[in-house]
VMD Tcl script that draws the C-alpha trace (Angstrom):
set ca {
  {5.31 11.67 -1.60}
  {1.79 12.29 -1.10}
  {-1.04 9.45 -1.34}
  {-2.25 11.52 -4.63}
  {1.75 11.12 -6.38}
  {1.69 7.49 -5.14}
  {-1.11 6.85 -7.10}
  {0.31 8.38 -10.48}
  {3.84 6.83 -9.91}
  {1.72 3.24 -9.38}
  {-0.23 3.63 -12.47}
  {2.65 5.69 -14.42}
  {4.95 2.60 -13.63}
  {1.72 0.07 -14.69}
  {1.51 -1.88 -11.40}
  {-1.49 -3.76 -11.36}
  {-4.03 -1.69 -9.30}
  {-5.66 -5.50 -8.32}
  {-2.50 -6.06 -5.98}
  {-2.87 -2.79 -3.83}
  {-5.37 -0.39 -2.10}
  {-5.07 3.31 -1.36}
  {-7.99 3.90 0.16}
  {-8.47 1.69 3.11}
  {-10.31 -0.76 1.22}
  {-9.07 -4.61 1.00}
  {-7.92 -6.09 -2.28}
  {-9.69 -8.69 -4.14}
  {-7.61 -11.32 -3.37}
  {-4.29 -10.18 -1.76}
  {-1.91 -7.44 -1.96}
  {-0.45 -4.34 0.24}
  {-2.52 -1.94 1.57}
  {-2.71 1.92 2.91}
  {-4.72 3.52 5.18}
  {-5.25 6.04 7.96}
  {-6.48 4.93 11.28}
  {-6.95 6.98 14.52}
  {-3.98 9.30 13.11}
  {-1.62 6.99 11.76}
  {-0.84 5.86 8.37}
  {-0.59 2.54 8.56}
  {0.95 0.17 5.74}
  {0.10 -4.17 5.64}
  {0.08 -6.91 3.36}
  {-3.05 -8.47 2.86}
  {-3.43 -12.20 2.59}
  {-6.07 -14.76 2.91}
  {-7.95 -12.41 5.63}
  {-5.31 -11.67 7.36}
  {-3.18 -8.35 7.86}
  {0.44 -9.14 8.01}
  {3.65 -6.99 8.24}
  {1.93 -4.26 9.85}
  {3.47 -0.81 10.04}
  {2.88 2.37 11.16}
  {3.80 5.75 10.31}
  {2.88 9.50 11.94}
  {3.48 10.87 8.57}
  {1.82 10.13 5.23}
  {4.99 10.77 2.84}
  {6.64 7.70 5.16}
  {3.92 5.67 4.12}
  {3.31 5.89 1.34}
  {7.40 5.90 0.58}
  {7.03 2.19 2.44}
  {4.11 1.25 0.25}
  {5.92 2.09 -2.99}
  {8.97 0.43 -1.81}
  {7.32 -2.81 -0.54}
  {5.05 -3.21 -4.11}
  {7.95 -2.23 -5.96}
  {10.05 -4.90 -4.39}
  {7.87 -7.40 -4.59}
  {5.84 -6.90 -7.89}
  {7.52 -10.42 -9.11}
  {5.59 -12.34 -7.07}
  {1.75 -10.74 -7.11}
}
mol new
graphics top color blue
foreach p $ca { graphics top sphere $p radius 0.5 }
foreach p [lrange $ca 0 end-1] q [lrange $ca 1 end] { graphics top cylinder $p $q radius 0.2 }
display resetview
């Protein structure tokens, strides 16, 4: 899927939009994060100023298929 679908299936499926970031931007507090650096889509969690469980992709629909899985997955505990 495309960063634009991720975004509707997010808020379509009412997953708090405090927990994540689409746009390369950190969250508040903590939470999984997308962005696009030097040509790569890359996919981390966020926590306490740290990037963890880095991952990169070449493609943006694997990313953003990561990202979905990952918040999905772990929406119990945010």
């Amino acid at each position: 899927m495309t960063k634009a679908e991720l975004i509707e299936r997010l808020k379509a499926e009412s997953f708090d939009p405090e927990y994540f970031s689409l746009d390369g931007e950190l969250p508040t507090m903590e939470g999984f994060c997308l962005d696009f650096i030097y040509g790569k889509w890359v996919v981390f969690y966020y926590e306490r100023g740290m990037k963890r469980r880095r991952q990169e992709f070449l493609t943006e629909e694997e990313a953003t298929d990561c990202l979905y899985r990952l918040v999905k997955q772990n929406s119990m505990y945010l």
